[in-house]
C-alpha positions in Angstrom: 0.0 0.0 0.0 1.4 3.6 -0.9 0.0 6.5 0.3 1.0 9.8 -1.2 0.0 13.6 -1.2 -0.4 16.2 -4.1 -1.1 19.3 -3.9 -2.9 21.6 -6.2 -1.3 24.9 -7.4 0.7 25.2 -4.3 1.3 29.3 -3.6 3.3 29.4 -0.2 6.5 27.7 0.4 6.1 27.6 4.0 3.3 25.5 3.7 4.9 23.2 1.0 7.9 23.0 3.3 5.6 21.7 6.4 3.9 19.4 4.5 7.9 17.5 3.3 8.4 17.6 6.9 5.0 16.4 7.9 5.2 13.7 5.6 8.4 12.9 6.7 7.4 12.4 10.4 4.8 9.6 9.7 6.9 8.0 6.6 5.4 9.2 3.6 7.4 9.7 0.7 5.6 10.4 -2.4 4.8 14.0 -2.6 2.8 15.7 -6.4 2.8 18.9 -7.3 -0.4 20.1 -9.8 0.5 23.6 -11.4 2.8 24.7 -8.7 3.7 28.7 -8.2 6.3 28.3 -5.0 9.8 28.6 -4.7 11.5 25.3 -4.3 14.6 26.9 -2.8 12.5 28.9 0.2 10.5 25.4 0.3 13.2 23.6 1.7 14.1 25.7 4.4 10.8 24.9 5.8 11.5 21.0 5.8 13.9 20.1 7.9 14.2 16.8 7.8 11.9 16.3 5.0 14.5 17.6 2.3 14.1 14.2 0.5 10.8 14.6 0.3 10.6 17.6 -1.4 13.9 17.2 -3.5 12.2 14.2 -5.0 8.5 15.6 -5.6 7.0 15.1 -9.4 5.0 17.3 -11.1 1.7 15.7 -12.5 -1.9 16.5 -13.5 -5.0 15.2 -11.6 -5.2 13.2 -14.3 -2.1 11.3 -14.5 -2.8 10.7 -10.7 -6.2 9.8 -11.3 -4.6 7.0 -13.8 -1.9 6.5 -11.3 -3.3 5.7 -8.4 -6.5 3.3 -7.4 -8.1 5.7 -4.8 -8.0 9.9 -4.9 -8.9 11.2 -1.7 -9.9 15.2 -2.3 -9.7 17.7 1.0 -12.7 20.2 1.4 -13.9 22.5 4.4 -17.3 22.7 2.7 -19.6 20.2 3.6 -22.8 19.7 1.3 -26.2 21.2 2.6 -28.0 19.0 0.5 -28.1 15.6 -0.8 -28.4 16.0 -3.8 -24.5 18.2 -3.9 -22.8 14.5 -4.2 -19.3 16.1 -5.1 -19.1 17.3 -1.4 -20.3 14.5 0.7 -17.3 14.3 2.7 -16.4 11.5 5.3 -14.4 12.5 8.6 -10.5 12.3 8.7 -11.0 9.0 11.3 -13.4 7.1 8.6 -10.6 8.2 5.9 -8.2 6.3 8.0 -10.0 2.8 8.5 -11.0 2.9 4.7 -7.0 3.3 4.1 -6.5 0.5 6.2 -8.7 -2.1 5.1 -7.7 -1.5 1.5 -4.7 -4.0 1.2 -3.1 -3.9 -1.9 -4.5 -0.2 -2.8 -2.4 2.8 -3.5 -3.8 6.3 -2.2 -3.3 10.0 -3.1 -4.1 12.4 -0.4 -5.2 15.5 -2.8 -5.1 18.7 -1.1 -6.2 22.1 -2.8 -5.3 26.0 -3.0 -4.7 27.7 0.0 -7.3 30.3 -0.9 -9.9 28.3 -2.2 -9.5 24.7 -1.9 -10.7 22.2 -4.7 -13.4 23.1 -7.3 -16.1 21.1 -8.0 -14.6 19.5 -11.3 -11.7 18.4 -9.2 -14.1 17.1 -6.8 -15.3 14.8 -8.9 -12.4 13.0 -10.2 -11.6 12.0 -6.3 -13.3 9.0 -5.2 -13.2 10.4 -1.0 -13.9 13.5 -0.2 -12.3 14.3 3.7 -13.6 16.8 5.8 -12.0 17.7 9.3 -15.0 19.0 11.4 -13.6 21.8 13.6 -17.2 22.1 15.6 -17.3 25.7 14.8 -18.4 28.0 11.4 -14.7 28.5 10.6 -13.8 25.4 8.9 -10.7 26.6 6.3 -7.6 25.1 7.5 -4.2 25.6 6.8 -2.7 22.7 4.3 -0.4 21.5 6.2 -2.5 21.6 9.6 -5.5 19.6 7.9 -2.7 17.0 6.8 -1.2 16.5 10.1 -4.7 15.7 11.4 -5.1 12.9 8.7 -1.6 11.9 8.7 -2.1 11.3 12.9 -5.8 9.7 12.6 -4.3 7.1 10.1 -1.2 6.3 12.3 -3.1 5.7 15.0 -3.9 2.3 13.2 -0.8 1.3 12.1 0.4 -1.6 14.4 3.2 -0.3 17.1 6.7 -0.8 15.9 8.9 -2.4 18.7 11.1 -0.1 20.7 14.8 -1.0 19.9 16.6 -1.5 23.1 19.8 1.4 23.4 23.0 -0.7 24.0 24.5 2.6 25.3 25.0 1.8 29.1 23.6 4.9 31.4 25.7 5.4 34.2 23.5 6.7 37.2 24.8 9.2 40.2 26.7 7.3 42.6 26.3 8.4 46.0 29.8 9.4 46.2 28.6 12.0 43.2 25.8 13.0 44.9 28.3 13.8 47.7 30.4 15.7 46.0 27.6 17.9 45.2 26.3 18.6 48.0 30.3 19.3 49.4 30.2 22.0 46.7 26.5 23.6 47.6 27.6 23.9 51.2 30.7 25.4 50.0 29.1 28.3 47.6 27.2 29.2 50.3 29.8 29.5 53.0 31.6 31.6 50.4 28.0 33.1 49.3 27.6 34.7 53.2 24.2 32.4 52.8 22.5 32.5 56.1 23.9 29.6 58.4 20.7 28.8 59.8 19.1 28.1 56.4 21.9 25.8 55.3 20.9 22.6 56.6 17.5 23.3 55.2 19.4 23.7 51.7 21.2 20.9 51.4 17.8 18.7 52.3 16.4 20.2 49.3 18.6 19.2 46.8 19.1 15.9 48.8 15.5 15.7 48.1 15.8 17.4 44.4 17.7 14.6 43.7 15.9 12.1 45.0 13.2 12.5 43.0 15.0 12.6 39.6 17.3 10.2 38.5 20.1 11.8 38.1 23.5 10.3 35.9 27.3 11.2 36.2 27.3 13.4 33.9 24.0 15.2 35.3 25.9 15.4 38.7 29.2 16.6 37.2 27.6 19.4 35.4 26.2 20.7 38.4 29.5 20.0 40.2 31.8 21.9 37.7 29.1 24.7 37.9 29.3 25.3 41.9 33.5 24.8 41.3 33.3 28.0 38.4 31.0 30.0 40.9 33.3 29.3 44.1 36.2 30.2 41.9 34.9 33.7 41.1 33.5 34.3 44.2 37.3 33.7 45.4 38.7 35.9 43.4 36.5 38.7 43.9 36.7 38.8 47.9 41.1 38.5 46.7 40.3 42.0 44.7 38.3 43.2 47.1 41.1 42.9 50.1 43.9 44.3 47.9 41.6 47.1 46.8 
């Protein structure tokens, strides 16, 4: 099964970078353009990781893709009033997704239109879906990229988990000998802070109990450690200026 997106007359290169990167994200590699009008270069800036996908995007017509591909699945944020309006009987993003996955052996094309006024009728009617993403209020019109996210996500949701692979890298905790050492260095910034003496014991219980409840590693520790070293250092030096002054 291949699922794929095109998009019609594509203006904004912000939005055509999103959607590489989108598409990207959930694995999707086949990206159309129909009578595009953006600038490929700004495009890509907007992808990030989704370079390839734009770098290897095709030109086509609806029709080619029509020929191309079994299903056409056309984006609108105008629902029919009436029954009889056919072209716009649109089925919600979640139905999309179980229709995609029960059609073994099927290749889709996710068709989305112009940023300022979506997909006309005539296009309509060579798709064989029509999506809708019900927003629950009067302002339906969605970004591009922001309706294709939501389909993208609806028909992950289905796909079967892919098992976590197991990180060889060994994670060397705190020992309490680091913890230790921390807490010899917070006790010395605040000798050489002037912090109160009376409030001291009540500091070091707090990042006893900091740490406690995080898991901290080595390196966590030592970070913090060469941190309080830097401070004691320049608090050193200035009280040495300030005597010689």
């Amino acid at each position: 099964m291949v699922i794929a997106v095109a998009l019609v007359e594509p203006q904004y290169h912000v939005n055509v970078g999103h959607v590489a990167r989108l598409m990207e994200n959930f694995g999707l590699k086949r990206l159309y353009f129909i009578k595009p009008h953006f600038d490929r270069v700004e495009a890509l800036k907007y992808s990030t990781h989704g370079k390839d996908v734009l770098e290897t995007a095709k030109t086509a017509t609806l029709k080619q893709l029509r020929k191309k591909f079994d299903i056409l699945i056309g984006t609108t944020a105008i629902p029919a009033t009436s029954r009889l309006n056919v072209l716009r009987e649109a089925t919600g993003a979640e139905q999309i997704a179980k229709i995609i996955h029960s059609g073994d052996g099927k290749n889709f094309c996710i068709v989305l239109g112009r940023e300022s006024s979506g997909l006309n009728n005539e296009e309509l009617a060579m798709c064989d879906l029509v999506v809708i993403i019900d927003t629950k209020t009067k302002y339906r019109t969605m970004n591009i990229a922001h309706a294709l996210a939501i389909m993208l996500y609806e028909i992950s949701k289905l796909k079967p988990e892919l098992p976590v692979k197991k990180s060889k890298k060994k994670i060397d905790l705190a020992s309490q000998q680091d913890i230790d050492l921390l807490l010899h260095y917070v006790g010395k910034v605040a000798d050489a802070g002037n912090y109160d003496a009376h409030k001291k014991p009540l500091l070091e219980a707090a990042v006893k109990k900091m740490l406690a409840k995080s898991v901290p590693t080595t390196k966590d520790v030592m970070l913090m450690v060469s941190l309080l070293r830097r401070s004691l250092l320049a608090i050193e030096r200035r009280k040495r200026r300030a005597e010689h002054a």
